[in-house]
C-alpha atoms as an extended CHARMM CRD file, in Angstrom:
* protein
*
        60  EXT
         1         1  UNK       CA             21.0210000000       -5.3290000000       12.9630000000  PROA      1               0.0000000000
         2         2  UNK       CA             19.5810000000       -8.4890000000       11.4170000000  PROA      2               0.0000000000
         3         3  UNK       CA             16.0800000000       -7.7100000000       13.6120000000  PROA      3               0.0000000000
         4         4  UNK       CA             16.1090000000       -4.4930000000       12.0160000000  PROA      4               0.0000000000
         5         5  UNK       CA             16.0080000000       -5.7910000000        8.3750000000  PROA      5               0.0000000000
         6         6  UNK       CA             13.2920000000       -8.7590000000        9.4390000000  PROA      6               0.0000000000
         7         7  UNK       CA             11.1070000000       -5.4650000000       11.0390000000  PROA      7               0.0000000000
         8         8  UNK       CA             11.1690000000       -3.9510000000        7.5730000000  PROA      8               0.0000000000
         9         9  UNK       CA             10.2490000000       -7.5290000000        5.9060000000  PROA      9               0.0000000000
        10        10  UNK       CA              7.2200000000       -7.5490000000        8.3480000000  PROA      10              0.0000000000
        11        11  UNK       CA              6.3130000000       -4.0610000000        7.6210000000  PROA      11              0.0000000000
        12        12  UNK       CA              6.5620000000       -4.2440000000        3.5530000000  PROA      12              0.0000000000
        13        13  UNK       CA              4.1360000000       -7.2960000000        4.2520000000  PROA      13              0.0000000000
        14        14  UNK       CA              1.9470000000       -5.5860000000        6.0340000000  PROA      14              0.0000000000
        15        15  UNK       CA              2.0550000000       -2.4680000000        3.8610000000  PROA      15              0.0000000000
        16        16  UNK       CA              1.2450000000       -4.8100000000        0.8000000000  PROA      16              0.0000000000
        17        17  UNK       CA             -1.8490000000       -6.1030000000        2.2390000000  PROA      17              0.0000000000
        18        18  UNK       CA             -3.1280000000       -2.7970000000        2.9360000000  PROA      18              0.0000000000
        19        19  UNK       CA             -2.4610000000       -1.8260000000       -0.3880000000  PROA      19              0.0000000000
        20        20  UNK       CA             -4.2260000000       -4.8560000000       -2.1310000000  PROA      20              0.0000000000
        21        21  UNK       CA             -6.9180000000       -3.3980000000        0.2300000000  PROA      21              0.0000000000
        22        22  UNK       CA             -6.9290000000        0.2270000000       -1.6360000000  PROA      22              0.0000000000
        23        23  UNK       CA             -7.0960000000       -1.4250000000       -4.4650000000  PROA      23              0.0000000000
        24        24  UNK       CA            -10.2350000000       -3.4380000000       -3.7880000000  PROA      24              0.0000000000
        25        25  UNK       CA            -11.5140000000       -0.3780000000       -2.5350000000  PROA      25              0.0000000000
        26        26  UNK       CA            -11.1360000000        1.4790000000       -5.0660000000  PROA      26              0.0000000000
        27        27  UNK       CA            -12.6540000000       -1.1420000000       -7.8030000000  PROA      27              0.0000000000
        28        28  UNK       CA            -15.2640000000       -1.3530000000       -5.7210000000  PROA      28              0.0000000000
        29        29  UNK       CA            -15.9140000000        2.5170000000       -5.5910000000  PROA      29              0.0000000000
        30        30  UNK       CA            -15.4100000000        2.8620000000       -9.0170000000  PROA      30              0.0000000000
        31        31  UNK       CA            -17.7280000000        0.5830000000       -9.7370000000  PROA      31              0.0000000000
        32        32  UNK       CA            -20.6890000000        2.1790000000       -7.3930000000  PROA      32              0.0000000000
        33        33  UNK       CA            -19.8390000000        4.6960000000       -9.2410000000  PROA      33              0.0000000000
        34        34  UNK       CA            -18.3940000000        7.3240000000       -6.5530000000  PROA      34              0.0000000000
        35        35  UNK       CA            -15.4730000000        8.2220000000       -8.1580000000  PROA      35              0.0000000000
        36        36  UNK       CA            -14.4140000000       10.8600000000       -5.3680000000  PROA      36              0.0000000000
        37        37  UNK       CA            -13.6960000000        7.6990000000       -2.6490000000  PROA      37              0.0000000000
        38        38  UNK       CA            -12.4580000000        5.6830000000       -5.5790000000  PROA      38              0.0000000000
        39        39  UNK       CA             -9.7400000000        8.8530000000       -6.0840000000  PROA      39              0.0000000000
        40        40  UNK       CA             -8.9050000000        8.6340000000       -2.7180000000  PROA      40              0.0000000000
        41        41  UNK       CA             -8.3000000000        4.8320000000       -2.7700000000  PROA      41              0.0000000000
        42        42  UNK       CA             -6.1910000000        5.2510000000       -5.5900000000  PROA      42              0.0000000000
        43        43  UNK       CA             -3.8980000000        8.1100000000       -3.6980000000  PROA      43              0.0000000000
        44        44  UNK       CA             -3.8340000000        5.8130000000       -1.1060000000  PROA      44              0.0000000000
        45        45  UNK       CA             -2.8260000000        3.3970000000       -2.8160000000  PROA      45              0.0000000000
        46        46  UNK       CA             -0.4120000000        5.1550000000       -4.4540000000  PROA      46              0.0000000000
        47        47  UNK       CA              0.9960000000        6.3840000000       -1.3150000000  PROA      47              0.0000000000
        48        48  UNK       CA              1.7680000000        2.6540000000        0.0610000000  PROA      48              0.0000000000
        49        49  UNK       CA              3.1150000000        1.7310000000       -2.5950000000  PROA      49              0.0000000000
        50        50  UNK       CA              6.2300000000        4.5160000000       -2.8630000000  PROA      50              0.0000000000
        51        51  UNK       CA              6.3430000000        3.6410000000        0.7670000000  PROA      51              0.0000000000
        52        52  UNK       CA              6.7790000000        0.3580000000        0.0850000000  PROA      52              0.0000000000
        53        53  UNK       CA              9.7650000000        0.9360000000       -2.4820000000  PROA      53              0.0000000000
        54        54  UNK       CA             11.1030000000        3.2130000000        0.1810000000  PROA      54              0.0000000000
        55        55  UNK       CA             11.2890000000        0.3990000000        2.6990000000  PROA      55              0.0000000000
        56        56  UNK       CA             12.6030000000       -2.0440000000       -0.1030000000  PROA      56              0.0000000000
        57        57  UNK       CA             15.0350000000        0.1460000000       -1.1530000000  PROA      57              0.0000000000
        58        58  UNK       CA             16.4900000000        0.8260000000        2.7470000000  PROA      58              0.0000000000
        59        59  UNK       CA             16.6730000000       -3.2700000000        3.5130000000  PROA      59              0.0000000000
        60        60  UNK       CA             19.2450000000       -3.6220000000        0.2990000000  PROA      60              0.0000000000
């Protein structure tokens, strides 16, 4: 049971990271101007980010 929780740990890590990454991306975007990718970063981010409150919420 305890591996299960330490899994989840790991994977809200890793889901963080990725979403610091959207975020870069979409500065980055935004700045260049194309504000179409930079939308998409930003529902991606979005997206990893409620599924990182899921996976917080299930290791309580």
């Amino acid at each position: 049971m305890i591996k299960i929780f330490r899994e989840i740990e790991k994977k809200v890590k890793e889901l963080e990271e990725m979403r610091i990454v959207a975020q870069t991306g979409e500065i980055i975007y935004r700045q260049k101007g194309e504000l179409h990718t930079a939308d998409r970063f930003r529902k991606a981010e979005k997206g990893i980010q409620e599924a990182i409150r899921i996976l917080a919420d299930s290791s309580l």
